[in-house]
GUPARO-333796 format. One record per residue: residue number from 1; x, y, z of N, C-alpha, C, O in turn. Coordinates in steps of 0.1 Angstrom, whole numbers. Layout:
% GUPARO-333796
+-----+-------+-------+-------+-------+-------+-------+-------+-------+-------+-------+-------+-------+
: pos :  n.c1 :  n.c2 :  n.c3 : ca.c1 : ca.c2 : ca.c3 :  c.c1 :  c.c2 :  c.c3 :  o.c1 :  o.c2 :  o.c3 :
+-----+-------+-------+-------+-------+-------+-------+-------+-------+-------+-------+-------+-------+
: NUM :     X :     Y :     Z :     X :     Y :     Z :     X :     Y :     Z :     X :     Y :     Z :
...
+-----+-------+-------+-------+-------+-------+-------+-------+-------+-------+-------+-------+-------+
% end
This chain:
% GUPARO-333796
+-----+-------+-------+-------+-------+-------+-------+-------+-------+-------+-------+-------+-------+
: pos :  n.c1 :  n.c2 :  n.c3 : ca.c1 : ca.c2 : ca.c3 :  c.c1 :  c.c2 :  c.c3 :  o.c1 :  o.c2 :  o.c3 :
+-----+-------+-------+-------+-------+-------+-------+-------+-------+-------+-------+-------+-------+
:   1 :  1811 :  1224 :  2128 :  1797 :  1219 :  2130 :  1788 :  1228 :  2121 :  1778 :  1223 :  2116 :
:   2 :  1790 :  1240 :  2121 :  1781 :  1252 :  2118 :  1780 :  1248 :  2104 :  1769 :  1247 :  2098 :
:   3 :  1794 :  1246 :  2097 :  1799 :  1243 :  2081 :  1790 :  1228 :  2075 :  1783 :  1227 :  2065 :
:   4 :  1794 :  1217 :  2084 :  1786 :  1205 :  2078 :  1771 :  1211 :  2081 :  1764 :  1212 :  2071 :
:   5 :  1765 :  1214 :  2092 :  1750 :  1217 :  2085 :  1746 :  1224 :  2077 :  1735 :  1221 :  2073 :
:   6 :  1752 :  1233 :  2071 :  1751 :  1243 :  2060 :  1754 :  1231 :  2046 :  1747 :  1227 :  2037 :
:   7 :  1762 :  1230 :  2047 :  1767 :  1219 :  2041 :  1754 :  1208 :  2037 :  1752 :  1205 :  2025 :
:   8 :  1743 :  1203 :  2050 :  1738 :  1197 :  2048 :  1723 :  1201 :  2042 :  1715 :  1195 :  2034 :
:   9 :  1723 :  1214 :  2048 :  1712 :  1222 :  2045 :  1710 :  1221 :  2029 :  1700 :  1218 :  2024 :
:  10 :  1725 :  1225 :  2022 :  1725 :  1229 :  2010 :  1722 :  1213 :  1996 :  1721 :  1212 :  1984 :
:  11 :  1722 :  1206 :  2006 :  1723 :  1192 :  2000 :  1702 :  1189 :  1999 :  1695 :  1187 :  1989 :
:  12 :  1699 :  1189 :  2011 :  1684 :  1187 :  2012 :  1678 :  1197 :  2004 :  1668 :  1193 :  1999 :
:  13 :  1681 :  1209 :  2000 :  1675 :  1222 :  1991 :  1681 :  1216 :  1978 :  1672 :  1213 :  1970 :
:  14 :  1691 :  1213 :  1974 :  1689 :  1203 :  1956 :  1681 :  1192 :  1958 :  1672 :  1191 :  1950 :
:  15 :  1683 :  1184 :  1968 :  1676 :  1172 :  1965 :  1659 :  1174 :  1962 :  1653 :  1170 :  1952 :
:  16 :  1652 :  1183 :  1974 :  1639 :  1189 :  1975 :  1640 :  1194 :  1963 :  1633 :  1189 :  1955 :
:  17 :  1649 :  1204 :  1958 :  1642 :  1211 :  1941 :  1645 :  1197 :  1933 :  1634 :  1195 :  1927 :
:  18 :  1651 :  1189 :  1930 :  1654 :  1180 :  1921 :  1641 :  1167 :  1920 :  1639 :  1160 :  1910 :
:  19 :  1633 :  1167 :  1933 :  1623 :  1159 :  1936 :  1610 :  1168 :  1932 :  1601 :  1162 :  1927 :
:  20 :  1609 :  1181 :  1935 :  1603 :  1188 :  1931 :  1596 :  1192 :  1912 :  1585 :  1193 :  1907 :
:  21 :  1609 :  1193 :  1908 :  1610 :  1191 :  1896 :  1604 :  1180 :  1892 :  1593 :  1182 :  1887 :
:  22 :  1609 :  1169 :  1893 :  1601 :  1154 :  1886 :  1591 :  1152 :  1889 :  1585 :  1146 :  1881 :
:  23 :  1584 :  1155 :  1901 :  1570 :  1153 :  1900 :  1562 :  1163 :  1890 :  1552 :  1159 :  1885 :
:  24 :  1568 :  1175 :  1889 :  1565 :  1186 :  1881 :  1561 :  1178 :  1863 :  1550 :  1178 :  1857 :
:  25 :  1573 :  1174 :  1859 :  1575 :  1165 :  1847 :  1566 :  1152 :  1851 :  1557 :  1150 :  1843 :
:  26 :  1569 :  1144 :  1861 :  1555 :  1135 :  1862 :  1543 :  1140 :  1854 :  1540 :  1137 :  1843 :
:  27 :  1535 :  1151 :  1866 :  1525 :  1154 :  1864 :  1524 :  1160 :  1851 :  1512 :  1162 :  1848 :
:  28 :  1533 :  1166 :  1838 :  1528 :  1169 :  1829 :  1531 :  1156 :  1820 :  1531 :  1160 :  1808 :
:  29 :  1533 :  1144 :  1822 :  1533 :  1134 :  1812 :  1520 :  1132 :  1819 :  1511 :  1135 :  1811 :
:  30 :  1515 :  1129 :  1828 :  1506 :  1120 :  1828 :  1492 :  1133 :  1827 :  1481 :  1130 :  1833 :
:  31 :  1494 :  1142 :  1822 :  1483 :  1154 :  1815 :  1483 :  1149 :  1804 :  1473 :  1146 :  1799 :
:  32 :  1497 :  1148 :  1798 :  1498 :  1142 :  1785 :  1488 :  1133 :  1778 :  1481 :  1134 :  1767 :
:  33 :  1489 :  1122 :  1787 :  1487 :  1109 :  1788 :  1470 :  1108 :  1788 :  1464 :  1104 :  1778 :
:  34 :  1464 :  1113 :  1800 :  1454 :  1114 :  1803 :  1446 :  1124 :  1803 :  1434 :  1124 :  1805 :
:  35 :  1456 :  1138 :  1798 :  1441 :  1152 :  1797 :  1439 :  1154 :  1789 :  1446 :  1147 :  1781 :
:  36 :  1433 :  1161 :  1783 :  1432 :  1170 :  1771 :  1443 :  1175 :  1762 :  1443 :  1176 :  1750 :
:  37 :  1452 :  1178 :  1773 :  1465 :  1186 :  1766 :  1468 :  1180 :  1750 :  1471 :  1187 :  1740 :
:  38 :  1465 :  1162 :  1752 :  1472 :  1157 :  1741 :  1463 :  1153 :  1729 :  1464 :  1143 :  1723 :
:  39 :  1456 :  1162 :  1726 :  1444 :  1159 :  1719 :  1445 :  1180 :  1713 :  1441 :  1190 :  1718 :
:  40 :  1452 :  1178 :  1704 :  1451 :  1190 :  1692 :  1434 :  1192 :  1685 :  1426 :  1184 :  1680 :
:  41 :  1434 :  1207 :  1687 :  1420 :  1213 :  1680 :  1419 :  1209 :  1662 :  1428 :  1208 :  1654 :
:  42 :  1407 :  1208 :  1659 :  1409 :  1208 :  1646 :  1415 :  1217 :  1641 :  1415 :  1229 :  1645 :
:  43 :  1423 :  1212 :  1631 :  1432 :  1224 :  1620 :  1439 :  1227 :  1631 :  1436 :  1239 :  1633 :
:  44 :  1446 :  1223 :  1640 :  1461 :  1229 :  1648 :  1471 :  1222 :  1648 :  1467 :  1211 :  1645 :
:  45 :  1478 :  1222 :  1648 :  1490 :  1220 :  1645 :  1498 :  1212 :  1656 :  1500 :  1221 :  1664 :
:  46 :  1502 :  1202 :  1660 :  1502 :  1192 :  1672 :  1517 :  1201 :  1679 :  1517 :  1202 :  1691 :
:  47 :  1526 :  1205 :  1672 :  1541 :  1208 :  1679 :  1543 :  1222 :  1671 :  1545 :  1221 :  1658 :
:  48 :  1543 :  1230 :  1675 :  1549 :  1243 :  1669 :  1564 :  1249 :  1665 :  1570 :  1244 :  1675 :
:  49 :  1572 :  1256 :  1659 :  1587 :  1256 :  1662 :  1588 :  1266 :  1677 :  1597 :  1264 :  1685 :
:  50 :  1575 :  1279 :  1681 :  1576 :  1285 :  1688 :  1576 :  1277 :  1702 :  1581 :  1280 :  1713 :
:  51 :  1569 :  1265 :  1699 :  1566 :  1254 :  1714 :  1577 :  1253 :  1719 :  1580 :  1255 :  1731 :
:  52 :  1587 :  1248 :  1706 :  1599 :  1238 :  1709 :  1608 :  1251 :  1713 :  1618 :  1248 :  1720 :
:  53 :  1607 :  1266 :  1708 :  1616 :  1276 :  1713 :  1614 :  1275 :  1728 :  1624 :  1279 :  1734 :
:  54 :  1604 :  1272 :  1735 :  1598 :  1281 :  1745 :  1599 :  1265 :  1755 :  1594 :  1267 :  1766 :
:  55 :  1605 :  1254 :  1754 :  1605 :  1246 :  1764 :  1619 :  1251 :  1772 :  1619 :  1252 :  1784 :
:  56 :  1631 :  1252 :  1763 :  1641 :  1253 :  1780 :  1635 :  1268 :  1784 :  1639 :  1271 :  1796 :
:  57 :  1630 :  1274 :  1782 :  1626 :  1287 :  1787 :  1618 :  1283 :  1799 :  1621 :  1287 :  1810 :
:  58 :  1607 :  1276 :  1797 :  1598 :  1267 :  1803 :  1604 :  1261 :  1813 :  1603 :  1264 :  1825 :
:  59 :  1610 :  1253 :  1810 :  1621 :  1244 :  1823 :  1627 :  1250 :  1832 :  1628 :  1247 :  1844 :
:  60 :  1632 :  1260 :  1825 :  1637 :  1269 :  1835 :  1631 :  1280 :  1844 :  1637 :  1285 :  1853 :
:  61 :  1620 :  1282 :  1842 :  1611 :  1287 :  1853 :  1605 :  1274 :  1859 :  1598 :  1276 :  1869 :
:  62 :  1605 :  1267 :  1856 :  1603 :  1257 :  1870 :  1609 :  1253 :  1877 :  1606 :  1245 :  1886 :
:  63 :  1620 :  1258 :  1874 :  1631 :  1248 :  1880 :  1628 :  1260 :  1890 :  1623 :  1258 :  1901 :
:  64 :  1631 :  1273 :  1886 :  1632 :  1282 :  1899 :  1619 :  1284 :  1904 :  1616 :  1292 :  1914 :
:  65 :  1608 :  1276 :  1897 :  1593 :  1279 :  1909 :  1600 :  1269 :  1919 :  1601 :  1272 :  1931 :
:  66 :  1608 :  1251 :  1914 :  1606 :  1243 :  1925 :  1621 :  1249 :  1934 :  1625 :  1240 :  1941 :
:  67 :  1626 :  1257 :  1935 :  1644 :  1267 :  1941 :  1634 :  1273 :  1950 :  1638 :  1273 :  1962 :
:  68 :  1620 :  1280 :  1949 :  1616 :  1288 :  1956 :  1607 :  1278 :  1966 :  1609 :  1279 :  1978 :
:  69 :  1600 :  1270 :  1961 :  1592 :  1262 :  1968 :  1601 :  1258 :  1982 :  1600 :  1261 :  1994 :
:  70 :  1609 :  1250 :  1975 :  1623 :  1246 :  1980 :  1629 :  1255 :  1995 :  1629 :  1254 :  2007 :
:  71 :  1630 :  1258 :  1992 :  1635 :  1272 :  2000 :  1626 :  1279 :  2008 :  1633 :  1282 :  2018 :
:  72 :  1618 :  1281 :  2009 :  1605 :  1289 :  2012 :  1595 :  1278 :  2021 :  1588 :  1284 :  2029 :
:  73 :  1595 :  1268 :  2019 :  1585 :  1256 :  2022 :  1590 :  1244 :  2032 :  1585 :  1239 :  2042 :
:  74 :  1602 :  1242 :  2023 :  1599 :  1220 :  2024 :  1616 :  1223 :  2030 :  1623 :  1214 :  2032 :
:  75 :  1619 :  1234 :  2031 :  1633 :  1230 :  2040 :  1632 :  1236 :  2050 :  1638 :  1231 :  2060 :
:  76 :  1626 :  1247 :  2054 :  1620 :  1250 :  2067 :  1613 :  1242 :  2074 :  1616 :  1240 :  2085 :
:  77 :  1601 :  1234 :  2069 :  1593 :  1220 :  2073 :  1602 :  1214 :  2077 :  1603 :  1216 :  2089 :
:  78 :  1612 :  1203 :  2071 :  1623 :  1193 :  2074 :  1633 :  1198 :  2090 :  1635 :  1190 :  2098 :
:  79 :  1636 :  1209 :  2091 :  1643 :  1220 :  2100 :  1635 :  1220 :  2111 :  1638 :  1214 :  2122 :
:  80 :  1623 :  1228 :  2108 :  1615 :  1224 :  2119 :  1613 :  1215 :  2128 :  1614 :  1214 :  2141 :
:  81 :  1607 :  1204 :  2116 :  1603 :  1192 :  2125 :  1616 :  1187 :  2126 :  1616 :  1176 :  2132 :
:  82 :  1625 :  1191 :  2124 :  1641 :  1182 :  2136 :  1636 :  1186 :  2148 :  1632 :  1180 :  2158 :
:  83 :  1638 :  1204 :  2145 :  1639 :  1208 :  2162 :  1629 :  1204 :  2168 :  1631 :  1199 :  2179 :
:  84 :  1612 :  1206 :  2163 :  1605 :  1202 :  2170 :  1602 :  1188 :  2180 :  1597 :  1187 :  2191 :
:  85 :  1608 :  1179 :  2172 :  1610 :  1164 :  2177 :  1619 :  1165 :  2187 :  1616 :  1160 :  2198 :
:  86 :  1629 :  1170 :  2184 :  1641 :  1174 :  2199 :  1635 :  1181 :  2215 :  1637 :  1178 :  2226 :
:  87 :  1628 :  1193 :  2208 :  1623 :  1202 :  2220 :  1611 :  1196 :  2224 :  1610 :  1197 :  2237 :
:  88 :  1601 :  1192 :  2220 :  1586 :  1188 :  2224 :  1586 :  1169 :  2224 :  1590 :  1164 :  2234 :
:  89 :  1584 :  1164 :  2216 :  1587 :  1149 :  2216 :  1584 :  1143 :  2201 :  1584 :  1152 :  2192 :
:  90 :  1582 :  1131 :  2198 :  1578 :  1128 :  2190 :  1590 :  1125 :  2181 :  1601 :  1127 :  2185 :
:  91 :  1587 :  1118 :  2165 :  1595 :  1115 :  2156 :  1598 :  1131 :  2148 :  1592 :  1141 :  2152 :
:  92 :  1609 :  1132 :  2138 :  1613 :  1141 :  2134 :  1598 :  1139 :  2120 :  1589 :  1147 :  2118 :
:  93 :  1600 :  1128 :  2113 :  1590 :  1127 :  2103 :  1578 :  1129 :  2103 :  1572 :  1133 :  2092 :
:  94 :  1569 :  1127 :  2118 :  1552 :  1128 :  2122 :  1556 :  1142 :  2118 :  1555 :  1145 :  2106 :
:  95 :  1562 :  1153 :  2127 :  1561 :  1167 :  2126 :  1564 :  1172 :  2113 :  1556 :  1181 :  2110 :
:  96 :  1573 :  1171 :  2103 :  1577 :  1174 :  2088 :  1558 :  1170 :  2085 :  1549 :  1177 :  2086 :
:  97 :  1558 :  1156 :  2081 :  1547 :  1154 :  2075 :  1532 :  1169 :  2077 :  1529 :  1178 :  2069 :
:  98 :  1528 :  1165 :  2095 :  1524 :  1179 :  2096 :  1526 :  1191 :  2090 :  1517 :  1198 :  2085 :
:  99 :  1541 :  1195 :  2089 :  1542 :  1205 :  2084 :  1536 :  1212 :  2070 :  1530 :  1223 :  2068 :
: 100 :  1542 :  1199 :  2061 :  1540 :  1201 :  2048 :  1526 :  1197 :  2043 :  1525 :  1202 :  2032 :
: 101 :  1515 :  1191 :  2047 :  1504 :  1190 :  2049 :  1499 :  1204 :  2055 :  1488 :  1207 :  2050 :
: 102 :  1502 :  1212 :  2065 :  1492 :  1227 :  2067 :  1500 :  1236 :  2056 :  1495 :  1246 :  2052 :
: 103 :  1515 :  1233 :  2050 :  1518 :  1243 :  2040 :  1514 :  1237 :  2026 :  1520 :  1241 :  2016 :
: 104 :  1505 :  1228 :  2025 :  1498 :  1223 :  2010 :  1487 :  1230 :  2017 :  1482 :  1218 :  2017 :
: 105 :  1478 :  1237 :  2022 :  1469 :  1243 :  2028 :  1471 :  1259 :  2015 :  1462 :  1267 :  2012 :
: 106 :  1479 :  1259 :  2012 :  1481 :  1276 :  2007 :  1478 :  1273 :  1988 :  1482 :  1278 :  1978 :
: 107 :  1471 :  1267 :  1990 :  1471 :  1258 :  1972 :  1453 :  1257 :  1977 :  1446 :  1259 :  1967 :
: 108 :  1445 :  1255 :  1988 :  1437 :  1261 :  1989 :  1428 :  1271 :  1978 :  1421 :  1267 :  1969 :
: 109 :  1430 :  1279 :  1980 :  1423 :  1291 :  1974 :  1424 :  1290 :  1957 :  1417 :  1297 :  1950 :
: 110 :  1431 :  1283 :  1952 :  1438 :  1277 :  1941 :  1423 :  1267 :  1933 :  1416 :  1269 :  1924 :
: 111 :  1423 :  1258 :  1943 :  1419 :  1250 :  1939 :  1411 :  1238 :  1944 :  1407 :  1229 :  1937 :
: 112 :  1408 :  1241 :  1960 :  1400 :  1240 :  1970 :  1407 :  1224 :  1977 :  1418 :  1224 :  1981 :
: 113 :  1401 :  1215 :  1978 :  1409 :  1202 :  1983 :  1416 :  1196 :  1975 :  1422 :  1188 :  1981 :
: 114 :  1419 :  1196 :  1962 :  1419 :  1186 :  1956 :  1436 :  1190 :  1954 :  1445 :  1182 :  1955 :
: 115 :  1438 :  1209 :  1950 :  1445 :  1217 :  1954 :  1458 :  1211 :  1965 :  1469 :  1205 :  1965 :
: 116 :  1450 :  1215 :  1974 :  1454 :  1211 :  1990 :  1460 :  1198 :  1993 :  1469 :  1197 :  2002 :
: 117 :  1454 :  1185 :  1983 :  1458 :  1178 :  1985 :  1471 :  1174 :  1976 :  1482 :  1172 :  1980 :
: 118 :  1467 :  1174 :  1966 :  1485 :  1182 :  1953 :  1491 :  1184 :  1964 :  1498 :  1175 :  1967 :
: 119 :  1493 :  1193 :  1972 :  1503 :  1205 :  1973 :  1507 :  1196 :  1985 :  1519 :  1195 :  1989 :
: 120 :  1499 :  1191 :  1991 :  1505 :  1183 :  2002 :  1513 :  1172 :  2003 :  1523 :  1170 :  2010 :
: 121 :  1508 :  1165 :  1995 :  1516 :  1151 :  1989 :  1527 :  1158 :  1980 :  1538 :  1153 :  1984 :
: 122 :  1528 :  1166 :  1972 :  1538 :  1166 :  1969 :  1550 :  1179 :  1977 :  1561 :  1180 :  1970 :
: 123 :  1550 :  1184 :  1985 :  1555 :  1189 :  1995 :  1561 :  1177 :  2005 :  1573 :  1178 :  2007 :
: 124 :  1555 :  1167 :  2010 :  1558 :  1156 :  2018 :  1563 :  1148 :  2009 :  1571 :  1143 :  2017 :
: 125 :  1565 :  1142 :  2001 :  1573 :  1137 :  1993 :  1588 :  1143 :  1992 :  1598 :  1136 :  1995 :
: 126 :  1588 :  1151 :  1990 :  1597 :  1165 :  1990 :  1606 :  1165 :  2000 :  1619 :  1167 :  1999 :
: 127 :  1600 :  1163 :  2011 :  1608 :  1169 :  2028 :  1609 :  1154 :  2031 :  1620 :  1152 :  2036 :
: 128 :  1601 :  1145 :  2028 :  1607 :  1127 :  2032 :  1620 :  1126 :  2025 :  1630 :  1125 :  2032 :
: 129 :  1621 :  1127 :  2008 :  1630 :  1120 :  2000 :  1642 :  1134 :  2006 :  1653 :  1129 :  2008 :
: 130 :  1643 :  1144 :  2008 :  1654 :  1157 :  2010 :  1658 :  1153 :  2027 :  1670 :  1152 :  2032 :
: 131 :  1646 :  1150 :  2035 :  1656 :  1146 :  2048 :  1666 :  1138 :  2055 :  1672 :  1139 :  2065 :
: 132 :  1664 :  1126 :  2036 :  1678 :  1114 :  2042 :  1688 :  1122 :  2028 :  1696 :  1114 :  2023 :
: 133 :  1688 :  1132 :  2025 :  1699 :  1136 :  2020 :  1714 :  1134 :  2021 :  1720 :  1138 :  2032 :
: 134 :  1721 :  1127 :  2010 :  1734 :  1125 :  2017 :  1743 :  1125 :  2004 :  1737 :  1128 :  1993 :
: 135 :  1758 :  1122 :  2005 :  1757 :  1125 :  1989 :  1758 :  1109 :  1988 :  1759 :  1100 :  1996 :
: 136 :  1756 :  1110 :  1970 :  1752 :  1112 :  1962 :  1737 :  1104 :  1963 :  1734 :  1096 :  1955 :
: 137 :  1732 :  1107 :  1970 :  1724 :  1106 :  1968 :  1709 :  1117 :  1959 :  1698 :  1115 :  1955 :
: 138 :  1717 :  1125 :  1960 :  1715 :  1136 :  1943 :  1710 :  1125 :  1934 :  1698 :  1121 :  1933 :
: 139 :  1725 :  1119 :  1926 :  1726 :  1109 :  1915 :  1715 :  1104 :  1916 :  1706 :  1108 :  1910 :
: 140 :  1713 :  1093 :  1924 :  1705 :  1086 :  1926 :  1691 :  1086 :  1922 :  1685 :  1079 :  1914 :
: 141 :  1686 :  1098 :  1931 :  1670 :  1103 :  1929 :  1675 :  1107 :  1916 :  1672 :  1097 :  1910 :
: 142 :  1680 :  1115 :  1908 :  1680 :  1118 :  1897 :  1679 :  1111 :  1885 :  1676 :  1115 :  1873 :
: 143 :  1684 :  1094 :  1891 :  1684 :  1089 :  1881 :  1670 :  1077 :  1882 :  1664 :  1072 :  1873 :
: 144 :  1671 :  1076 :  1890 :  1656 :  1068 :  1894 :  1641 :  1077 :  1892 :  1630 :  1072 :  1888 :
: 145 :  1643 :  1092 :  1895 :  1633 :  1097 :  1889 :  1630 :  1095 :  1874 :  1621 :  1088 :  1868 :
: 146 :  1640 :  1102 :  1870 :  1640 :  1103 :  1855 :  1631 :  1093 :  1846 :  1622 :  1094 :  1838 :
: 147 :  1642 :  1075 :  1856 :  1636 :  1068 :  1850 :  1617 :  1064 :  1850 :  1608 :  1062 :  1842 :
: 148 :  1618 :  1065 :  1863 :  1600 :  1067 :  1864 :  1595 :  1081 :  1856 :  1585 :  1085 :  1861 :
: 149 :  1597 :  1085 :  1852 :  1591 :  1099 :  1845 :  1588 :  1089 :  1826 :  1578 :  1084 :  1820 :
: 150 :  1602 :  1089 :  1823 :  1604 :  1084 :  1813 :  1595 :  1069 :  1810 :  1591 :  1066 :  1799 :
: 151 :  1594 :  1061 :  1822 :  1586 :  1046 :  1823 :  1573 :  1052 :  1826 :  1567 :  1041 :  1826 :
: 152 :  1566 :  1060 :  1829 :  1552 :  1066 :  1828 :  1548 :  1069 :  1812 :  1539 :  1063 :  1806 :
: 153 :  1558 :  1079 :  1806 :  1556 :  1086 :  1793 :  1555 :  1070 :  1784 :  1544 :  1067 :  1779 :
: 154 :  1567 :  1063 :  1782 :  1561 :  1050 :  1774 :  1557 :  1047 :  1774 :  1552 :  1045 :  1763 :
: 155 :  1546 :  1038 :  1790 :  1536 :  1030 :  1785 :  1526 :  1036 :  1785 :  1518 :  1029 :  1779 :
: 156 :  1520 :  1049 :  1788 :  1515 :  1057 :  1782 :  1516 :  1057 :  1768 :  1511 :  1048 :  1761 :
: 157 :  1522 :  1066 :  1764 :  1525 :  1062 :  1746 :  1521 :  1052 :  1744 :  1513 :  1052 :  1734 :
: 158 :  1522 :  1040 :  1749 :  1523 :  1023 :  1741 :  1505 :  1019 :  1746 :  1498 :  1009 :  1743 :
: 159 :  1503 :  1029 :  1754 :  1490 :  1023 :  1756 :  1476 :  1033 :  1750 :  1465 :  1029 :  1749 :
: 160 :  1480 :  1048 :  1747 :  1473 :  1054 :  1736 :  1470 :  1049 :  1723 :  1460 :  1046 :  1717 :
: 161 :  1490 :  1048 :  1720 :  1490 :  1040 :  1705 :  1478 :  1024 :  1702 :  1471 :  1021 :  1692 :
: 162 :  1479 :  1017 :  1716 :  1471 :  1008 :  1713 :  1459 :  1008 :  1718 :  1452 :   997 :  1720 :
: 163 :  1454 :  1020 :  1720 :  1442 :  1020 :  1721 :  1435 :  1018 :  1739 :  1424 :  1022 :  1742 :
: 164 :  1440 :  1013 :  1744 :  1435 :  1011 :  1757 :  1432 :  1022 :  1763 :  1421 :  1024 :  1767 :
: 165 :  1443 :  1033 :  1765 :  1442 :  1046 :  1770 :  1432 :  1054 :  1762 :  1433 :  1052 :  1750 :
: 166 :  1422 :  1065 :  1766 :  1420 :  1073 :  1760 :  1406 :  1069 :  1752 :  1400 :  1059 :  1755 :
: 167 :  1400 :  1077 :  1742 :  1387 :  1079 :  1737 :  1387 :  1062 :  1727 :  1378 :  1058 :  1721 :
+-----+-------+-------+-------+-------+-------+-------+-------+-------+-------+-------+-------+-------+
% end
């Protein structure tokens, strides 16, 4: 028993960093897309070779911001609200949700609600999609994220290129 929850434990901590991650990649296409980021200063240079040195570098400290997130956050939340639902009453999900909603509270001081509210939704996103953890359901999210990451960045692209998006 001790072995399959650990077991399961260890399944919801990839899935949460793996969900973690893509919204991470989300949210920088759709900066792309819609911020500033993608609009080069005069006389700069749009892609540098140092940029392109410094992306798996890049990836890779996020991956271990969302390992710590992960770990620290959104699988203690999920944990919790089991037991809580067991010992007090209620669904296992109402209490997660709570959870991860007062721990998007720490993004606060960051960035005031707007912050708060980031950190929440994507925290709760996190501990929803990591609580039905099973296998492979890894694959799965991985491959359905991806695809929405990647179906953001296109029509994006296809709607810069034509003009609709943007100045």
């Amino acid at each position: 028993m001790v072995v399959s929850e650990e077991r399961s434990a260890a399944r919801m901590l990839r899935v949460s960093m793996l969900v973690l991650f893509l919204e991470g990649a989300l949210a920088l296409v759709l900066g792309l897309v819609f911020g500033e980021t993608g609009k080069p200063e005069p006389g700069e240079e749009r892609v540098s070779a140092l940029t392109l040195l410094a992306l798996p570098l890049l990836s890779l400290l996020a991956l271990l911001a969302a390992a710590v997130v992960s770990a620290v956050l959104v699988l203690p939340a999920v944990l919790l609200g089991e037991d809580l639902a067991r010992r007090v009453a209620g669904r296992p999900i109402a209490w997660q949700l709570l959870l991860t909603t007062a721990a998007g509270a720490l993004m606060w001081p960051l960035a005031a609600w707007r912050g708060w509210l980031v950190g929440a939704l994507a925290l709760a996103v996190a501990a929803t999609v990591a609580r039905h953890a099973r296998r492979g359901f890894f694959v799965s999210v991985l491959l359905w994220g991806t695809l929405a990451v990647l179906t953001v960045f296109t029509l994006g692209g296809i709607g810069l290129y034509a003009g609709v998006l943007g100045d």
